[in-house]
C-alpha positions as CSV (number, residue, x, y, z in Angstrom):
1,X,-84.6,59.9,-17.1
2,X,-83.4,60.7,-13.4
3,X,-79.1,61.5,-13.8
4,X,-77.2,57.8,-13.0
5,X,-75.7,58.3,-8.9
6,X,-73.3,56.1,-7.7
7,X,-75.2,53.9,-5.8
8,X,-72.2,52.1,-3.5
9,X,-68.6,51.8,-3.0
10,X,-66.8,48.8,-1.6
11,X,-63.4,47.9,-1.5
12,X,-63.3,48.8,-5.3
13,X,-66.5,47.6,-6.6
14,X,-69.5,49.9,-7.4
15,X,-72.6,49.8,-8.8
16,X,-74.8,52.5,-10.3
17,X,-78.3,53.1,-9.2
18,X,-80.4,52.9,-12.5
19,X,-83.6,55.1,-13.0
20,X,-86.9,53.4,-11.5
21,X,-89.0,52.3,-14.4
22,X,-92.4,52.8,-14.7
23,X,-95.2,51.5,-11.9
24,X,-97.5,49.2,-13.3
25,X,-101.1,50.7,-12.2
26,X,-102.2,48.4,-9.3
27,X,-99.6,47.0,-6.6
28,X,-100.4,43.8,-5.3
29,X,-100.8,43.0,-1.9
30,X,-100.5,39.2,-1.8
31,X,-98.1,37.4,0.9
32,X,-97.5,34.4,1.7
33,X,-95.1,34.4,4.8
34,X,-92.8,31.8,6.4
35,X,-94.0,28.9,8.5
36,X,-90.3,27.8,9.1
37,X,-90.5,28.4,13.2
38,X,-90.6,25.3,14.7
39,X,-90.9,25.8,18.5
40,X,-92.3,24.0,20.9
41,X,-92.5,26.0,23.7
42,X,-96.1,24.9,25.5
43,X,-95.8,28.7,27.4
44,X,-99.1,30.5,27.1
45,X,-98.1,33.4,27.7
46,X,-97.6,35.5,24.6
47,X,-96.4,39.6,24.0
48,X,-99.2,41.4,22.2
49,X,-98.6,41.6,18.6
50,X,-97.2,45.0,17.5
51,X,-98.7,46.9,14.4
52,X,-97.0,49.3,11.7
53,X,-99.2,52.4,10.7
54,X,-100.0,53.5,7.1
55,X,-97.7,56.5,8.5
56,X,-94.9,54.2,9.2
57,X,-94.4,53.7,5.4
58,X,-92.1,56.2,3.0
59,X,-94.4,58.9,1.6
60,X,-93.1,58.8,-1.4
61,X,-95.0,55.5,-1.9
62,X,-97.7,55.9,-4.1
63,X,-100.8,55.2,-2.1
64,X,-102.0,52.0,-3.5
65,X,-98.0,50.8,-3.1
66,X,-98.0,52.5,0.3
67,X,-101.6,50.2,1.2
68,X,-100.0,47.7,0.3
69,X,-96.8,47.9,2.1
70,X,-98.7,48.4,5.0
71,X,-100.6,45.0,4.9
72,X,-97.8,43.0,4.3
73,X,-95.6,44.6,7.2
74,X,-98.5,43.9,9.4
75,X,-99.1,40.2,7.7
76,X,-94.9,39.8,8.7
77,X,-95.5,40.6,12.3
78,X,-98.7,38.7,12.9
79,X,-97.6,35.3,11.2
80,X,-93.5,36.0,13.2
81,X,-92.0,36.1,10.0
82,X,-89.9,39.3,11.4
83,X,-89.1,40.3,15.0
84,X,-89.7,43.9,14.8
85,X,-91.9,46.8,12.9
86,X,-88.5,48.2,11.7
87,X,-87.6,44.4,9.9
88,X,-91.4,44.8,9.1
89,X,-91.5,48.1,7.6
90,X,-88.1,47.2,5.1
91,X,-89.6,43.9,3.8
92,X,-93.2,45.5,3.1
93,X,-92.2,48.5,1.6
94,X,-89.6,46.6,-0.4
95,X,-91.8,43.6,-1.9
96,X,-94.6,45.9,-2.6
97,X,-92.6,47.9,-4.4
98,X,-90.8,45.2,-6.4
99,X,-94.6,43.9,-6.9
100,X,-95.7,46.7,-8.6
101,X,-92.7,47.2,-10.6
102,X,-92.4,46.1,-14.2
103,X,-91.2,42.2,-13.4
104,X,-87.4,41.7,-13.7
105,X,-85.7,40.4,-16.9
106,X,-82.4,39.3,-18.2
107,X,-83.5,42.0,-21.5
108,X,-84.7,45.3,-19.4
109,X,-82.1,44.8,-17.2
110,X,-79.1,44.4,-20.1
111,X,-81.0,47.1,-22.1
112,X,-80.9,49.6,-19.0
113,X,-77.4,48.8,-17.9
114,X,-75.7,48.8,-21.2
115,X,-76.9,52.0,-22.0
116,X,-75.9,53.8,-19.1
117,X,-72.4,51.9,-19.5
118,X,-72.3,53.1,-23.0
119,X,-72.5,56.7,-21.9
120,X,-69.8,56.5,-19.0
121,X,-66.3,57.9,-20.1
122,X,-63.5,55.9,-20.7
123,X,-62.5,56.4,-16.8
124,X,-65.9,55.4,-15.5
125,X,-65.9,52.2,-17.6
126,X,-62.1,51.5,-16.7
127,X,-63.5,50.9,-13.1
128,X,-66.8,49.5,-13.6
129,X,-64.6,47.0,-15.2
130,X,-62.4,46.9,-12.7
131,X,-65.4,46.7,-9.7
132,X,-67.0,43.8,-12.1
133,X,-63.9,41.5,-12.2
134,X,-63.7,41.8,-8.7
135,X,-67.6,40.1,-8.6
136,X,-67.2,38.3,-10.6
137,X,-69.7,39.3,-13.1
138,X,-69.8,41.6,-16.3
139,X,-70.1,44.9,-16.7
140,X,-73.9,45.4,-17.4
141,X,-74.4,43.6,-14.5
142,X,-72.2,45.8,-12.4
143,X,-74.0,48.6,-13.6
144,X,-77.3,47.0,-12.6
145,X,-76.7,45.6,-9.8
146,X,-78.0,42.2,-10.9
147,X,-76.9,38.7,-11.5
148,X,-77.3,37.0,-14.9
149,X,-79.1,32.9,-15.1
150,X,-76.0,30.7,-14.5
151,X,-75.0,29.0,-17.5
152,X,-73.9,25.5,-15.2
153,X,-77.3,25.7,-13.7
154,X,-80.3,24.3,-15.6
155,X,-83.4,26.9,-15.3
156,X,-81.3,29.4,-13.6
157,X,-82.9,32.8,-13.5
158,X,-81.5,36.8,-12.9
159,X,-81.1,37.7,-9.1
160,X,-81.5,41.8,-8.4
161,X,-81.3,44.4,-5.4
162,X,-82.2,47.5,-6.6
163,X,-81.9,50.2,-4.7
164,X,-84.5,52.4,-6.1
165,X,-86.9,49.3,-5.0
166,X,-85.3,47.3,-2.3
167,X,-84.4,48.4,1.8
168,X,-83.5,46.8,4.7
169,X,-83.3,46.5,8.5
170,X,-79.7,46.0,10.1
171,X,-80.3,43.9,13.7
172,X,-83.8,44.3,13.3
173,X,-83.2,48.8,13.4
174,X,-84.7,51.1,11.5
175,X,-82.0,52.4,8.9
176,X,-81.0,51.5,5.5
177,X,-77.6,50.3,3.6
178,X,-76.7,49.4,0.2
179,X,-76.5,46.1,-1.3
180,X,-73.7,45.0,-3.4
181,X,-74.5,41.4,-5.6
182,X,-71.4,39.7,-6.4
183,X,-71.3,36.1,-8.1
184,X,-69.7,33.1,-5.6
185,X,-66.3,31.6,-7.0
186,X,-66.8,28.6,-10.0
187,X,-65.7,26.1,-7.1
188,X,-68.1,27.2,-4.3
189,X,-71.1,27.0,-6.8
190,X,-70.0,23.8,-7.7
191,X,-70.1,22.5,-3.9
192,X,-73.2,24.1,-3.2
193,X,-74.4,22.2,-6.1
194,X,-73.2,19.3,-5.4
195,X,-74.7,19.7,-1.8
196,X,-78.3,20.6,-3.1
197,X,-78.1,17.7,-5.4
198,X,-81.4,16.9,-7.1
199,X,-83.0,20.3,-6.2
200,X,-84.3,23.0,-8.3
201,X,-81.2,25.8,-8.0
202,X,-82.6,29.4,-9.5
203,X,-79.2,30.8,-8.5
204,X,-76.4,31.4,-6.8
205,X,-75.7,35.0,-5.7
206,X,-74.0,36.9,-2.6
207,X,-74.9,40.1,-0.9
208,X,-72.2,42.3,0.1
209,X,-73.1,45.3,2.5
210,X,-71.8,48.5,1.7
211,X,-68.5,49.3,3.7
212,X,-68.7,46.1,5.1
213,X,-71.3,46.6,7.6
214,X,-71.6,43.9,10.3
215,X,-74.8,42.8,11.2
216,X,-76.2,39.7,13.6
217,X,-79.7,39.8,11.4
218,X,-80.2,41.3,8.5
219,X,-83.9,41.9,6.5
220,X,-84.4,42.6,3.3
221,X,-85.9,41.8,0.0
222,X,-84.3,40.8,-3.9
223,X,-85.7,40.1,-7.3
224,X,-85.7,37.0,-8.2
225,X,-87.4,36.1,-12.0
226,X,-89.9,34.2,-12.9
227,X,-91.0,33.7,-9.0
228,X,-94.5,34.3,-8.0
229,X,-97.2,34.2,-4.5
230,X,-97.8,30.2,-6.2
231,X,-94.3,29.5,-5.1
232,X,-95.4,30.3,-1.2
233,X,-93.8,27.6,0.7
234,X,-91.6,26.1,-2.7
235,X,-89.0,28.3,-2.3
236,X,-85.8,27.7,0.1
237,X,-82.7,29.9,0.2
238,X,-79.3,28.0,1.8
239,X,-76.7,29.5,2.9
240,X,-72.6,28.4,2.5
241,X,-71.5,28.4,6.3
242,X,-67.7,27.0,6.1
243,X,-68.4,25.2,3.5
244,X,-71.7,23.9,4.6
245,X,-75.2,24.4,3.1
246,X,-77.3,25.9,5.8
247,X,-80.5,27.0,5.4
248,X,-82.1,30.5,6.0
249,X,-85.3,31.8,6.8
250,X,-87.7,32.8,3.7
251,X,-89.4,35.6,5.3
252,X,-92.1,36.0,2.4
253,X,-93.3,35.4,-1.3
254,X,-94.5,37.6,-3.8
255,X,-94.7,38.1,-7.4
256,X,-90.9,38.9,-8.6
257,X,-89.4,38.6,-5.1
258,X,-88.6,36.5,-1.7
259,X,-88.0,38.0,1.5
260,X,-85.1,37.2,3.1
261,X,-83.8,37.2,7.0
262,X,-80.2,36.5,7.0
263,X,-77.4,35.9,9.6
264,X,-74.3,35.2,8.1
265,X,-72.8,37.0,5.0
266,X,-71.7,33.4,3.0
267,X,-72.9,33.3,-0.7
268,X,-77.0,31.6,-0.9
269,X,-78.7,29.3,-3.3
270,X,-81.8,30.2,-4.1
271,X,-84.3,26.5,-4.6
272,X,-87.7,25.9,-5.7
273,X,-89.3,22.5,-4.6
């Protein structure tokens, strides 16, 4: 197994990048992308559709992965889901390689984290801890970067960023940050629940950038269990905006992930219709 790195820092919370786990042998390609735009505009004049290359991807994809990043980047641009190759690049690469990862867990995830918690010293668990209080989670899932089902929420399921799997696109840029999941406050769930009263809640979960990196747009991918391509136009994300449920854009859906394009940094709820 790869040696645990500290994966991110932020205002005393940190999470540890845990060792990829095995590829399954095919990566799937399959993508459903948003259909959320709701313009108008009778304009016929439109920009010619820009294009990612197979070379655009990380090498260190394997091939098949790599194939199939490419498809869905292109599939993002063609269908608008994404403004630019660089937004296009970070949600392909990261839902094809979530795809052909082993799916996400509660188990695999507690199995992984607690063993790599267990074999911290008493000063590395004193601030994972310490980093877990302050999200508001435990301390396997400070570890692993993940959020456990929520106990108030019937059929709630585990939320992940991992970093071995997921990148992003900061204003619609090239480049690449860290992703820090905290759990929203008792009372803000509640309110959020309250607000999406009647709808199927998966989870509530908020991404915090490393060292508090402001963004206007923000593209990226997460985990979410139990999700598949069937739940292509199911699945709706809102955002808390002062207090207010607003909702965001689902970029695309995949087996064990949603893409997201996000403007605001306030906790989501993740819903299936």
């Amino acid at each position: 197994m790869k040696k645990l790195l500290v994966a991110l820092t932020l205002v005393g919370t940190m999470t540890f990048s845990l060792p990829v786990m095995a590829s399954s042998p095919t990566a799937q390609s399959t993508l459903t992308t948003s259909t959320s735009s709701s313009s108008t505009s009778t304009t016929t004049t439109t920009a010619p559709v820009q294009t990612v290359s197979d070379a655009a991807i990380p090498a260190s994809l394997s091939g098949e992965t790599r194939a199939a990043a490419t498809n869905i980047a292109n599939n993002l641009l063609k269908s608008g889901a994404v403004a630019t190759p660089a937004a296009a690049i970070a949600v392909g690469t990261s839902l094809a390689q979530i795809q052909a990862a082993p799916a996400l867990t509660v188990e695999s995830k507690q199995a992984a984290a607690t063993a790599a918690y267990n074999a911290m010293t008493d000063e590395q668990k004193a601030f994972i801890q310490q980093a877990a209080a302050t999200r508001n989670i435990s301390a396997e899932e400070a570890v692993g970067n993940y959020i456990n089902p929520d106990t108030t929420i019937a059929g709630s399921v585990a939320v992940a960023w991992d970093a071995n799997l997921s990148v992003n696109s900061v204003d619609g840029k090239a480049g690449n940050v860290n992703v820090i999941l905290c759990k929203p406050a008792a009372n803000v769930v509640a309110s959020g629940l309250s607000q999406l009263s009647g709808k199927s809640v998966l989870n509530a979960v908020q991404l915090v950038l490393q060292n508090g990196v402001a963004f206007k747009t923000f593209d990226t991918a997460i985990s979410v269990q139990g999700v598949t391509a069937a739940d292509a136009g199911k699945i709706e994300v809102y955002q808390m905006v002062n207090g207010k449920l607003v909702k965001v854009k689902v970029t695309a859906v995949v087996n064990g992930a949603i893409g997201l394009h996000l403007t605001g940094n306030g906790p989501i709820f993740i819903v299936r219709k």
